[in-house]
FIMAR-999039 format. One record per residue (C-alpha): residue number from 1; residue in three letters; chain; x, y, z. Coordinates in Angstrom, 3 decimals, always signed. Example, Ala and Ser with C-alpha at 12.3 -4.5 7.8 and 13.67 -1.06 7.14 Angstrom:
% residues 2
rec seq=1	type=ala	mol=A	px=+12.300	py=-4.500	pz=+7.800
rec seq=2	type=ser	mol=A	px=+13.670	py=-1.060	pz=+7.140
% end
This chain:
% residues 300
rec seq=1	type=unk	mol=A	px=+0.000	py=+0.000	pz=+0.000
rec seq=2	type=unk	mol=A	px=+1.943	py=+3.394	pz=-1.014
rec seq=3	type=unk	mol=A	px=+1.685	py=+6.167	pz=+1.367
rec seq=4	type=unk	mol=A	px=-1.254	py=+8.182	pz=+0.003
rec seq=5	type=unk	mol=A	px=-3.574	py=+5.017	pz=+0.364
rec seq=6	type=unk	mol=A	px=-2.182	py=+5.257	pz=+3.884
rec seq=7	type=unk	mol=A	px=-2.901	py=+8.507	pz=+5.007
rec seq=8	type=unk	mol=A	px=-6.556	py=+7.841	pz=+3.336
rec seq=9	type=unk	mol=A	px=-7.734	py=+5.137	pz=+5.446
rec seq=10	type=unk	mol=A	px=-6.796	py=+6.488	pz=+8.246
rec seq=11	type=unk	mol=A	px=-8.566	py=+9.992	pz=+7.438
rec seq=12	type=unk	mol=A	px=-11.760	py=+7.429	pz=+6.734
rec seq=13	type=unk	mol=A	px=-10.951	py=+5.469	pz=+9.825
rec seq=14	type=unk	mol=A	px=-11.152	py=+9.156	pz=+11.915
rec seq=15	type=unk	mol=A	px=-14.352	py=+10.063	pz=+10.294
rec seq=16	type=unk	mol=A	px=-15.698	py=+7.309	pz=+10.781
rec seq=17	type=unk	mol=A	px=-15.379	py=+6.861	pz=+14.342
rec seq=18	type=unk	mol=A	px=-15.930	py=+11.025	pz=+14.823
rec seq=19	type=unk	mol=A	px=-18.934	py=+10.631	pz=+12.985
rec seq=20	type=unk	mol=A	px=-20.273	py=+7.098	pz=+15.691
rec seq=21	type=unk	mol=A	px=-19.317	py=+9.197	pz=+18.666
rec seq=22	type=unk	mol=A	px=-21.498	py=+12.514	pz=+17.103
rec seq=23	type=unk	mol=A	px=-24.228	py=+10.230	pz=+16.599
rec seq=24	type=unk	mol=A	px=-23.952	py=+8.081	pz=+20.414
rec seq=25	type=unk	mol=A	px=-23.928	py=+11.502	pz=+21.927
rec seq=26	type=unk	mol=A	px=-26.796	py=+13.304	pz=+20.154
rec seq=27	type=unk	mol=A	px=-28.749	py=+9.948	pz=+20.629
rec seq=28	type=unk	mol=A	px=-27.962	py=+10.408	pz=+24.498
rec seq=29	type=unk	mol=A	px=-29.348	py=+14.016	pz=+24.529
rec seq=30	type=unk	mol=A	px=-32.717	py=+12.929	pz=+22.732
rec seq=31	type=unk	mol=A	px=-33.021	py=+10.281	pz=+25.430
rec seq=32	type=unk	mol=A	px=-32.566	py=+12.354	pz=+28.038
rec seq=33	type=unk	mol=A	px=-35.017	py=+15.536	pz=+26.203
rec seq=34	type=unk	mol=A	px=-37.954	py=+12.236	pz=+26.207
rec seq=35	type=unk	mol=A	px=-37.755	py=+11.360	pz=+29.808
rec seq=36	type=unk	mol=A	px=-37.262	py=+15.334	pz=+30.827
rec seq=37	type=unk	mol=A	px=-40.642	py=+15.757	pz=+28.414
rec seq=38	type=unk	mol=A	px=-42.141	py=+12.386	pz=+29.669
rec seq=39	type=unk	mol=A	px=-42.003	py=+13.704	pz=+33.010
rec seq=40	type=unk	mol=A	px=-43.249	py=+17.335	pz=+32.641
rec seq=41	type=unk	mol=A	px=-46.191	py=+15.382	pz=+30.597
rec seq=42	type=unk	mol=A	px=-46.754	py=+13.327	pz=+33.746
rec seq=43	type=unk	mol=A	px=-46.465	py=+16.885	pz=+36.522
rec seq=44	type=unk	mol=A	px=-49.032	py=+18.123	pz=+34.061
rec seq=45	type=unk	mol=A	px=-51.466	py=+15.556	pz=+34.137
rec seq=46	type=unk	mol=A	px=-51.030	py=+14.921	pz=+37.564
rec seq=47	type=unk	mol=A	px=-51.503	py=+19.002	pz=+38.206
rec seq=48	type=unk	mol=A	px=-54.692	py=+18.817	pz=+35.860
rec seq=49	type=unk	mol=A	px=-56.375	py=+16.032	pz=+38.035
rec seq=50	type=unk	mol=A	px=-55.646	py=+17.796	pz=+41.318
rec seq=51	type=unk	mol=A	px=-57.636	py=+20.969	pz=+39.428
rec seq=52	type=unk	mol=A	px=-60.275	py=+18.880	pz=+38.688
rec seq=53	type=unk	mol=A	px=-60.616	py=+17.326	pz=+41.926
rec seq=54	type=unk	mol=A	px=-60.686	py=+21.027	pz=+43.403
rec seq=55	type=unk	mol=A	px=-62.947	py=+22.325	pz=+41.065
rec seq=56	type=unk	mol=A	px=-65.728	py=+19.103	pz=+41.742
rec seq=57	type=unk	mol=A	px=-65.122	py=+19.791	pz=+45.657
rec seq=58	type=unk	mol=A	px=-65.426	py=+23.931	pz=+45.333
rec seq=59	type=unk	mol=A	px=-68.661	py=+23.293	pz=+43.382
rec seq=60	type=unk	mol=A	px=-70.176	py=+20.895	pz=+45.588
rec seq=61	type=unk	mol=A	px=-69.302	py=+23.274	pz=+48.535
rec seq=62	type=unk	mol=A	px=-70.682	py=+25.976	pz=+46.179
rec seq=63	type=unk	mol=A	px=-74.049	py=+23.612	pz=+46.128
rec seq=64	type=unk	mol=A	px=-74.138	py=+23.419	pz=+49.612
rec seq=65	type=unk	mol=A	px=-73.859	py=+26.966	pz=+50.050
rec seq=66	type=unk	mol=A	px=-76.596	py=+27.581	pz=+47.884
rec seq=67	type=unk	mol=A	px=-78.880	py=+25.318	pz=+49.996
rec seq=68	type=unk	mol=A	px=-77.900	py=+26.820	pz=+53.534
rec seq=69	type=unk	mol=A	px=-78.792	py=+30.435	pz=+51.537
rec seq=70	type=unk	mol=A	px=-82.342	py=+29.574	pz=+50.504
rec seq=71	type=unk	mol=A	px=-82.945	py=+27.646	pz=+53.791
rec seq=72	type=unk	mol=A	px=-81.809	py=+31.031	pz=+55.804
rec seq=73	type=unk	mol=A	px=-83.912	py=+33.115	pz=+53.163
rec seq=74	type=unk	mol=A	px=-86.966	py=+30.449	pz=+54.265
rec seq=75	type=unk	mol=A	px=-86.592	py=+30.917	pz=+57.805
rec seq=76	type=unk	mol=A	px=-86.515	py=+34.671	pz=+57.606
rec seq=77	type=unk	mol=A	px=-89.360	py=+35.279	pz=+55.971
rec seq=78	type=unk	mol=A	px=-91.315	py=+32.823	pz=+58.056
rec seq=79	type=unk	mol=A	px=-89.601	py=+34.475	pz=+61.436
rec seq=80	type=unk	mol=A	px=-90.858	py=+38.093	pz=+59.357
rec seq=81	type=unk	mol=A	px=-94.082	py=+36.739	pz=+59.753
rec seq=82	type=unk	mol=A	px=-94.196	py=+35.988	pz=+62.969
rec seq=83	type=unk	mol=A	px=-92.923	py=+39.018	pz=+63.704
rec seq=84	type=unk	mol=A	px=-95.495	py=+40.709	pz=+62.045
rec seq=85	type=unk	mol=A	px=-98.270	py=+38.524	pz=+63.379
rec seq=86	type=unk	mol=A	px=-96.502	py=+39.511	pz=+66.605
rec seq=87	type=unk	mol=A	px=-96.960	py=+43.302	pz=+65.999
rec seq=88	type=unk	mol=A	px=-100.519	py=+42.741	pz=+65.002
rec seq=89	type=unk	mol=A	px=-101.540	py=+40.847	pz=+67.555
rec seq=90	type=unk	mol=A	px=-100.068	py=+43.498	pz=+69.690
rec seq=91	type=unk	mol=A	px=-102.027	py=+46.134	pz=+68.344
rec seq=92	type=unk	mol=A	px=-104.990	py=+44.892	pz=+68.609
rec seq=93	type=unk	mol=A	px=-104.291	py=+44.139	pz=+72.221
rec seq=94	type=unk	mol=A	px=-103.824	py=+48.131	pz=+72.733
rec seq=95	type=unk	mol=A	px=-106.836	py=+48.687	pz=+70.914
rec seq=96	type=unk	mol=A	px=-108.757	py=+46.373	pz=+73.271
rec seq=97	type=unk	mol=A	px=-107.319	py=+48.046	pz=+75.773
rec seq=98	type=unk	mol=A	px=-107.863	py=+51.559	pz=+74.934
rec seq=99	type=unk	mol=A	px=-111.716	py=+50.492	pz=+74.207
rec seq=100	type=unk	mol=A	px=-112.238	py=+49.098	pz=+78.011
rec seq=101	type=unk	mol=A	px=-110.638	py=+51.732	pz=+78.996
rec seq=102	type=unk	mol=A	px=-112.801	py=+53.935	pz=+77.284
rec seq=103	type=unk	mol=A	px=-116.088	py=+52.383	pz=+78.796
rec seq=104	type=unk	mol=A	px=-116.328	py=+50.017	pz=+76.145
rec seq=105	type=unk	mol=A	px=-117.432	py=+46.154	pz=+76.225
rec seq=106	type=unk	mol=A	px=-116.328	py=+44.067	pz=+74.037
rec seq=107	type=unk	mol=A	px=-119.043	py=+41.620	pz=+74.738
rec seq=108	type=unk	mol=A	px=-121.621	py=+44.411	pz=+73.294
rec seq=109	type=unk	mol=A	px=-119.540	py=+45.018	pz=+70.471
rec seq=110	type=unk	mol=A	px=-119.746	py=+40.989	pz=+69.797
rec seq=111	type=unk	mol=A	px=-123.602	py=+41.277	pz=+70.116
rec seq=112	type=unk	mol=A	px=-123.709	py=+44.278	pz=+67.765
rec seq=113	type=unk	mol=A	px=-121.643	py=+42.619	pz=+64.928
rec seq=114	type=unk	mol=A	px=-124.051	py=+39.120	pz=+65.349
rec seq=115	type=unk	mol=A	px=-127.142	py=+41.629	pz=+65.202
rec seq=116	type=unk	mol=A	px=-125.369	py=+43.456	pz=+62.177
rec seq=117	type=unk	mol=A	px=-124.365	py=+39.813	pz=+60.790
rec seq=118	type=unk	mol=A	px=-127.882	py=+39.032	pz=+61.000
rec seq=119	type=unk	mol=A	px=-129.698	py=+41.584	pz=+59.310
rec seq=120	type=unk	mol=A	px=-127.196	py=+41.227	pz=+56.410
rec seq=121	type=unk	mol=A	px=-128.578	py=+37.825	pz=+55.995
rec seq=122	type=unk	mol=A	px=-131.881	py=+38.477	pz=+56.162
rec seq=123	type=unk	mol=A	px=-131.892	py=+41.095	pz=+53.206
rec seq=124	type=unk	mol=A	px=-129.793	py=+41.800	pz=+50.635
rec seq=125	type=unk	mol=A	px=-127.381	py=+44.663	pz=+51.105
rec seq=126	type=unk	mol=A	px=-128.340	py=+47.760	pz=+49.033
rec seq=127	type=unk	mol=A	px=-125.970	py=+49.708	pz=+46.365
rec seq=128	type=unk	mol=A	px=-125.701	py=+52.505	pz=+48.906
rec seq=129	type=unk	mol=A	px=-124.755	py=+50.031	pz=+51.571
rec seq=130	type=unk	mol=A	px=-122.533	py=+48.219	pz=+49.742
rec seq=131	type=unk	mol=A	px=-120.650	py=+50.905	pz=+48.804
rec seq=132	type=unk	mol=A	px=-120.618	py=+52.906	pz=+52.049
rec seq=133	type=unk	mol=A	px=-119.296	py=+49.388	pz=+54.029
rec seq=134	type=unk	mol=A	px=-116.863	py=+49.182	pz=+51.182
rec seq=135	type=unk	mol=A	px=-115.868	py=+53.151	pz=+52.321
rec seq=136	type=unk	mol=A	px=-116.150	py=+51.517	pz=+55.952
rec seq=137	type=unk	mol=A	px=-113.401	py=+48.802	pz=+55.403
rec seq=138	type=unk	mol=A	px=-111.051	py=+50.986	pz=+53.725
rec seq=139	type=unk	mol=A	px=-111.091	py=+53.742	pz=+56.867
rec seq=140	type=unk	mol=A	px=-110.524	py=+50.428	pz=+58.789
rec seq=141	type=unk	mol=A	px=-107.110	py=+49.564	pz=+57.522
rec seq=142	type=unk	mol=A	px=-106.126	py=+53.085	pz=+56.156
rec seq=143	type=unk	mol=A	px=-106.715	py=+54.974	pz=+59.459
rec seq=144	type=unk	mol=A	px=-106.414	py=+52.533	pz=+61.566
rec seq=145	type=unk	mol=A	px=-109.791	py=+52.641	pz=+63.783
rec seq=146	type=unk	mol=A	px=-109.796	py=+52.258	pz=+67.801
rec seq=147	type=unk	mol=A	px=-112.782	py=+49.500	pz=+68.136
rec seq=148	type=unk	mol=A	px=-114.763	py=+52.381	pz=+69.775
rec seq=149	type=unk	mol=A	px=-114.304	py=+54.357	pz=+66.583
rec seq=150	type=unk	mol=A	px=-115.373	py=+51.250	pz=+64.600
rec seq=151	type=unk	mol=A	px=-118.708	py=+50.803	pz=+66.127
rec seq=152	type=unk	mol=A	px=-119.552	py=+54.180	pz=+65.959
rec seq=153	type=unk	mol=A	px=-118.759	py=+54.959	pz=+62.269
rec seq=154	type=unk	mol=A	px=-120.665	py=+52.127	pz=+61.389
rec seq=155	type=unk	mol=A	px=-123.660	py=+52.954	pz=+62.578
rec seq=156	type=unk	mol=A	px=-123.449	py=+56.173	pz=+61.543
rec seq=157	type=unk	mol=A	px=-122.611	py=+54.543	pz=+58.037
rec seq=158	type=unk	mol=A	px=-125.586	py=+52.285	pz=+58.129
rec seq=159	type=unk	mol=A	px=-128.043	py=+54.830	pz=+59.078
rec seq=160	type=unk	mol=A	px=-126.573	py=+57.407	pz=+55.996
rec seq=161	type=unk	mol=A	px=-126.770	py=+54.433	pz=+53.608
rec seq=162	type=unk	mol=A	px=-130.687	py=+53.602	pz=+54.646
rec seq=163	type=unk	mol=A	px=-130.869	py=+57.578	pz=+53.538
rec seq=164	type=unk	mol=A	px=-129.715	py=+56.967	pz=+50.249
rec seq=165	type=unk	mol=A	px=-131.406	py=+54.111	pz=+49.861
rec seq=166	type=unk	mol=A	px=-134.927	py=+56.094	pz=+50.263
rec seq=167	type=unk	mol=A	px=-133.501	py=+58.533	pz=+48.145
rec seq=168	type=unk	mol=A	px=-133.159	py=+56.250	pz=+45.094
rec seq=169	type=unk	mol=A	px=-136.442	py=+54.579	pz=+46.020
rec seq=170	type=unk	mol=A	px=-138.368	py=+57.073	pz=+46.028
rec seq=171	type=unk	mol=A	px=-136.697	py=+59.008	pz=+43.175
rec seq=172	type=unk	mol=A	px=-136.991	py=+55.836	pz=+40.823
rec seq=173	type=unk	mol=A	px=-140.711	py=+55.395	pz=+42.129
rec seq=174	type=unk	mol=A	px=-141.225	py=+59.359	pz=+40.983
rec seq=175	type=unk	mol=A	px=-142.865	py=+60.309	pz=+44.462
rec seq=176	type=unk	mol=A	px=-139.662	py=+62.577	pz=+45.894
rec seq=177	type=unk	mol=A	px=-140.651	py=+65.967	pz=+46.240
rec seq=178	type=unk	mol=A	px=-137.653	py=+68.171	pz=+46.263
rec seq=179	type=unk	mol=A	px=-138.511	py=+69.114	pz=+49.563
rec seq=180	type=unk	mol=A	px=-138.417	py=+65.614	pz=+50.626
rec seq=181	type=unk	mol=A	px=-134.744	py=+65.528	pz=+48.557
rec seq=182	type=unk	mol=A	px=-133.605	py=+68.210	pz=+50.595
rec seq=183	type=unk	mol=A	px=-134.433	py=+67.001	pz=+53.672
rec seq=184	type=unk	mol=A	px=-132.926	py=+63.707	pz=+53.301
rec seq=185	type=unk	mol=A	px=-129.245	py=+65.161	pz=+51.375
rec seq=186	type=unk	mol=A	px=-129.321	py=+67.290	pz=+54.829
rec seq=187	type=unk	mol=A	px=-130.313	py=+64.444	pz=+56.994
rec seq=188	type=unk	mol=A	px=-127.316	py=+62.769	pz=+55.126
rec seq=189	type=unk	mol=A	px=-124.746	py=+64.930	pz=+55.174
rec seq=190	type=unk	mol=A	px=-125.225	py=+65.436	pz=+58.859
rec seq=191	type=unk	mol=A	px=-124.415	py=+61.849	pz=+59.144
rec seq=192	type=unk	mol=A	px=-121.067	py=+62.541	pz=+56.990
rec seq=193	type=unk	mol=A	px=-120.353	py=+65.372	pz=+59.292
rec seq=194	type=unk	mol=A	px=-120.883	py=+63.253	pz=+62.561
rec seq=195	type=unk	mol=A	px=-118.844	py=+60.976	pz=+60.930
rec seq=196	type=unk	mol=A	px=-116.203	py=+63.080	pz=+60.371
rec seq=197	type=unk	mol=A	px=-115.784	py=+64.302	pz=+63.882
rec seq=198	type=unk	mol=A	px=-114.705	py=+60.958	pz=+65.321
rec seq=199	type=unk	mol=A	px=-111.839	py=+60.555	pz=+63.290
rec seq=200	type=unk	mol=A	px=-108.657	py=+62.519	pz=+64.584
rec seq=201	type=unk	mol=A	px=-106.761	py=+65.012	pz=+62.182
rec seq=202	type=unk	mol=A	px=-104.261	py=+62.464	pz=+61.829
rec seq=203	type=unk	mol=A	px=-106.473	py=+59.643	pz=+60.541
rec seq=204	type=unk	mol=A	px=-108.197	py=+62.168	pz=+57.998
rec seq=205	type=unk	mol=A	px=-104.806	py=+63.164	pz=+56.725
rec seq=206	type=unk	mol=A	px=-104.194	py=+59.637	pz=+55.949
rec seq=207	type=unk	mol=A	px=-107.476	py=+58.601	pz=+54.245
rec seq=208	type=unk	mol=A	px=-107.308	py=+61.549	pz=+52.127
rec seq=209	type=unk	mol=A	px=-103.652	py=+60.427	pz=+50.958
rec seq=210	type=unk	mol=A	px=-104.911	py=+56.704	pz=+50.352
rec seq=211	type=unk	mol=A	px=-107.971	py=+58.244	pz=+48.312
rec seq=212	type=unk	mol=A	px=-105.652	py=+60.747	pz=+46.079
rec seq=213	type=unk	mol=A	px=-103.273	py=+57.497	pz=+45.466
rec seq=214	type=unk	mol=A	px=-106.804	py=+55.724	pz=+44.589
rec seq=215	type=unk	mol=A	px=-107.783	py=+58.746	pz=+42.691
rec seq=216	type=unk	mol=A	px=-103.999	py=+59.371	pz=+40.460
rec seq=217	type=unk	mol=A	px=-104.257	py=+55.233	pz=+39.853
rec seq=218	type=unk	mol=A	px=-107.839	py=+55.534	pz=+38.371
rec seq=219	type=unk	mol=A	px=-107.126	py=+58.309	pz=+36.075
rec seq=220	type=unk	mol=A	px=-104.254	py=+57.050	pz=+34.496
rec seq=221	type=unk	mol=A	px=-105.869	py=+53.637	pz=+34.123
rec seq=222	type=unk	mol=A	px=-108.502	py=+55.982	pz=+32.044
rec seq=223	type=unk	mol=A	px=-106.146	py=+58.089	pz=+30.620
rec seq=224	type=unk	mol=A	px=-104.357	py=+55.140	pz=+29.198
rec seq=225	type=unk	mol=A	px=-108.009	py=+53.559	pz=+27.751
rec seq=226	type=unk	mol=A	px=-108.617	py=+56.977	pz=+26.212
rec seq=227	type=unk	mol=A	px=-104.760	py=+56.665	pz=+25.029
rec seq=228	type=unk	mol=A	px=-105.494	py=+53.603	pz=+23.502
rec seq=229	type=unk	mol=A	px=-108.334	py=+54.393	pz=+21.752
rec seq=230	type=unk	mol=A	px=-106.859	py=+57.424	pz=+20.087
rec seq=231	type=unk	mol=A	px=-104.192	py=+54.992	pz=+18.759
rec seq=232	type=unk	mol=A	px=-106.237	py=+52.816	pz=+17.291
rec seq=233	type=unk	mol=A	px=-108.949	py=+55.154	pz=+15.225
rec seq=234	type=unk	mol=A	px=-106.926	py=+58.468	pz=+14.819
rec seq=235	type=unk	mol=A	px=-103.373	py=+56.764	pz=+13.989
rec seq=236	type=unk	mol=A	px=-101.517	py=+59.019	pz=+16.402
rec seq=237	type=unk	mol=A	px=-97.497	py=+59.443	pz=+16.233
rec seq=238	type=unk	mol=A	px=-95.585	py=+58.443	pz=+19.492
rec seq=239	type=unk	mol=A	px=-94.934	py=+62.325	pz=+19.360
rec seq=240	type=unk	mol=A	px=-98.107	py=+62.965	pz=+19.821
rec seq=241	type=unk	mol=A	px=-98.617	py=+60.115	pz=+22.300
rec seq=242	type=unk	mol=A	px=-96.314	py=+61.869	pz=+24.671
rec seq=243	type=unk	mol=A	px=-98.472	py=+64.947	pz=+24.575
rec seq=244	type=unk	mol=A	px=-101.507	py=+63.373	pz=+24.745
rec seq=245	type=unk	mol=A	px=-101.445	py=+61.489	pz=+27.817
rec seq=246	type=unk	mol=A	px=-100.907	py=+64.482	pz=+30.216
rec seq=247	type=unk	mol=A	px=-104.029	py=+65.860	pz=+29.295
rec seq=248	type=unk	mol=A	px=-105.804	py=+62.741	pz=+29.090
rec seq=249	type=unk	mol=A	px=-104.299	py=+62.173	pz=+32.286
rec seq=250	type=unk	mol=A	px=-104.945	py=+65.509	pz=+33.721
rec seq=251	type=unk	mol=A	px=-108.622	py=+65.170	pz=+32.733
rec seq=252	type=unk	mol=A	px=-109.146	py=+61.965	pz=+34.477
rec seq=253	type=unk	mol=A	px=-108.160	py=+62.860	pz=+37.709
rec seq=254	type=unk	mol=A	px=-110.638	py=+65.986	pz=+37.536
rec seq=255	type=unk	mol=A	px=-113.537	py=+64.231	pz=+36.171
rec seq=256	type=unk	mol=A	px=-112.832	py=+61.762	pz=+39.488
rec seq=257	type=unk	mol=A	px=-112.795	py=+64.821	pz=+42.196
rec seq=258	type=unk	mol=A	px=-115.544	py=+66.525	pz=+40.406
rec seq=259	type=unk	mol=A	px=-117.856	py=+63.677	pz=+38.342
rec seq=260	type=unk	mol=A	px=-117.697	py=+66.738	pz=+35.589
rec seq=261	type=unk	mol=A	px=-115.502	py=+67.284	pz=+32.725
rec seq=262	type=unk	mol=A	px=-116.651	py=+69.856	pz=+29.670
rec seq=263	type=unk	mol=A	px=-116.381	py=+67.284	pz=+26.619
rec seq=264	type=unk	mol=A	px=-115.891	py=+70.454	pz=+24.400
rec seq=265	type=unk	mol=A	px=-112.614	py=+72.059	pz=+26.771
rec seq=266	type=unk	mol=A	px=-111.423	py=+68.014	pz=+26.686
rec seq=267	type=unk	mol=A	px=-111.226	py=+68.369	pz=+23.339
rec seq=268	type=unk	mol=A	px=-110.124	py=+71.609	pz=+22.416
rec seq=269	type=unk	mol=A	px=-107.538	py=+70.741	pz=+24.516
rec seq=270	type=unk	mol=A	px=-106.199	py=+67.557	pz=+22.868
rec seq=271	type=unk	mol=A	px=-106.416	py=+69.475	pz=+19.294
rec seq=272	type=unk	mol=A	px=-103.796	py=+71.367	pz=+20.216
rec seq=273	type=unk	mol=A	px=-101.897	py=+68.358	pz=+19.942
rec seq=274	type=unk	mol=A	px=-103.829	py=+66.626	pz=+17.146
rec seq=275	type=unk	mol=A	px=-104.013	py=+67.369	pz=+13.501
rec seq=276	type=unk	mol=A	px=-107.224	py=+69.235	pz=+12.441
rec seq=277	type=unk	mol=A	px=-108.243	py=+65.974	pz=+10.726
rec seq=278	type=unk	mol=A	px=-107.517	py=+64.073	pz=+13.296
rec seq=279	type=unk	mol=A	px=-109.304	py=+66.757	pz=+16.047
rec seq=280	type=unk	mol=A	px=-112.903	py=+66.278	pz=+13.690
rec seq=281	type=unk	mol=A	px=-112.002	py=+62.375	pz=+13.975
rec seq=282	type=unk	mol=A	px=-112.025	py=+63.015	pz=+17.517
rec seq=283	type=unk	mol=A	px=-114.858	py=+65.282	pz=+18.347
rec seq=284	type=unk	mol=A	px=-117.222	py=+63.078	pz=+16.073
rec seq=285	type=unk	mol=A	px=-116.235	py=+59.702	pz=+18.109
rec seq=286	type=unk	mol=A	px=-117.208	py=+61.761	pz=+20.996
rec seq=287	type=unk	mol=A	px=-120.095	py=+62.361	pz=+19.715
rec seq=288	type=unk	mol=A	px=-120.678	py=+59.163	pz=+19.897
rec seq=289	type=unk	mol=A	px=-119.324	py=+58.740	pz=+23.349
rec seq=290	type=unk	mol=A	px=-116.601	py=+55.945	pz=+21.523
rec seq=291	type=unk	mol=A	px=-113.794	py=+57.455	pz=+23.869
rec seq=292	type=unk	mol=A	px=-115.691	py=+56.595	pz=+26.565
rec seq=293	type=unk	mol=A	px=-113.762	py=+53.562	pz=+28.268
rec seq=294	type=unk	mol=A	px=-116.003	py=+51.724	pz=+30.886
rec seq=295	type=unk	mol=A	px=-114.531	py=+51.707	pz=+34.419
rec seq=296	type=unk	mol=A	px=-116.646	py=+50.758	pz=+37.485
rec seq=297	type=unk	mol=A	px=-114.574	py=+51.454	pz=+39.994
rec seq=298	type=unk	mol=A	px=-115.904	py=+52.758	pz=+43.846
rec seq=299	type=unk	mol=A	px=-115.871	py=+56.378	pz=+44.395
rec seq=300	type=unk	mol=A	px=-115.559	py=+57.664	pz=+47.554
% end
C-alpha cells in the first residue's frame, strides 16, 4: 500500500469513528429531552387532576352553600311573619285596651256585629250600603280605627246608607218631592259630618292620601283607555302620544274629584296636539261617546 492510500484510510478510519461518537452523543441528549418531556407530561397531568378534583369539591361546597342560603332566606321570611303577626296581635291588644278603657265592652260590640251579621242575611245589602261598608273597610285599615271608633262609624254609616237608599227609592218610584230631597241630602250629610268628627286630624290626613293614590291610579288607568283608543282610530305618532297622555291624564283625575268634565274644553284641549283631521275624527267619536272607556270602579 503506497503512502497516500495510507494517510486515506486512516482519514476514513477518523471520520468514521468522529462521525459514531457525534451520533452516540446526540442519541444520548434525545433520550434524556424524552424522559425530561415524559415527566413534565406526567407533573401536568397529575396538576390537571388535582384541578379537577378542586374544582368538583369547590362546586359541591358551592351547592351546599346555595342550599344553607335559601334555607336562611326560608326561615326569615317565616320568622318576618311571625314578627309581624306579633306586631298585630299586639295592636290589637292596645286597641282592646284603649276600648275598656274607654267604657267600652267588648261583649256588646260581639252582640252588635251578630245583630249586624244578621240583618245582612236576612236582606240583601243595598248599592248605597254596599258601597258605604266598602268606604267603611277601607277607613278600617287606612286609618287605623280604635274599636270604639269602629262601632260608631258604622252605625253612623248604616243609618246614611238607609238615607240613600230612600232617596233612590223614592226618586226611581217618581214620588220625591224636592222638599223631601232636601231634607234627606241634609239628613245625610249630617251623618257625613258626625262621621267626620270621630276621626282625629291624623287619621283624615291619611285617608285623604290613600284616596288621592286611589284617585292618580284611576285616572291614568282611564287616561291610558282613552290613550289607547286614540291609537287605534286616529293613527296618532308616538310624538303625539307623549303629549296626549298628560291631558288625558290631567282630565281623568278631575272628572274623578268633580264627576264633571266639559267634553268640548277636553277636546279643544287635545287638538292642540292633534291634527285638524284628526281633532274632527275626535270630536265626532265623541259624539258618539266611543272614547268613553267603561270603568266601574268605587268612588268615595
Amino acid at each position: 500500500m503506497s503512502t497516500i492510500g495510507k494517510i486515506g484510510f486512516w482519514i476514513a478510519l477518523a471520520v468514521a469513528v468522529g462521525v459514531a461518537g457525534y451520533e452516540a452523543h446526540r442519541t444520548a441528549g434525545l433520550a434524556e429531552q424524552i424522559q425530561v418531556t415524559k415527566h413534565q407530561t406526567e407533573s401536568r397531568v397529575g396538576a390537571a387532576q388535582r384541578l379537577c378534583e378542586e374544582r368538583d369539591e369547590a362546586t359541591n361546597r358551592l351547592s351546599l352553600l346555595t342550599q344553607e342560603l335559601v334555607k336562611l332566606r326560608s326561615d326569615s321570611a317565616e320568622l318576618l311573619k311571625l314578627r309581624e303577626q306579633a306586631s298585630r296581635l299586639e295592636e290589637v291588644s292596645q286597641k282592646v285596651a284603649r276600648f275598656e278603657a274607654a267604657g267600652g265592652s267588648l261583649n256588646r260590640l260581639e252582640r252588635m256585629l251578630i245583630r249586624a251579621n244578621e240583618d245582612a242575611g236576612a236582606r240583601k245589602s243595598t248599592i248605597p250600603q254596599q258601597m258605604l261598608m266598602n268606604h267603611f273597610a277601607r277607613l278600617k285599615l287606612v286609618a287605623h280605627l280604635a274599636p270604639d271608633q269602629e262601632v260608631a262609624i258604622q252605625e253612623l254609616l248604616l243609618k246614611q246608607a238607609a238615607i240613600q237608599d230612600q232617596l233612590m227609592r223614592e226618586g226611581t218610584e217618581g214620588t220625591l218631592s224636592p222638599e223631601r230631597r232636601e231634607q234627606l241630602v241634609k239628613m245625610s250629610s249630617n251623618l257625613k259630618s258626625q262621621t267626620d268628627a270621630i276621626m282625629s286630624p291624623e287619621q283624615h290626613a291619611a285617608v285623604d292620601a290613600a284616596y288621592q293614590r286611589d284617585n292618580e291610579v284611576w285616572a291614568r288607568m282611564k287616561a291610558d283607555g282613552e290613550l289607547m283608543m286614540i291609537q287605534n282610530h286616529l293613527g296618532t305618532s308616538p310624538e303625539q302620544e307623549k303629549q296626549l297622555f298628560p291631558i288625558l291624564y290631567d282630565f281623568a283625575l278631575k272628572y274623578r274629584g268633580t264627576n264633571s268634565v266639559s267634553p268640548t274644553e277636553k277636546a279643544d284641549a287635545l287638538a292642540r296636539v292633534l291634527t285638524p283631521a284628526q281633532a274632527d275624527l275626535y270630536r265626532q267619536f265623541t259624539r258618539d261617546r266611543s272614547f268613553e272607556p267603561i270603568l266601574q270602579m268605587g268612588q268615595r
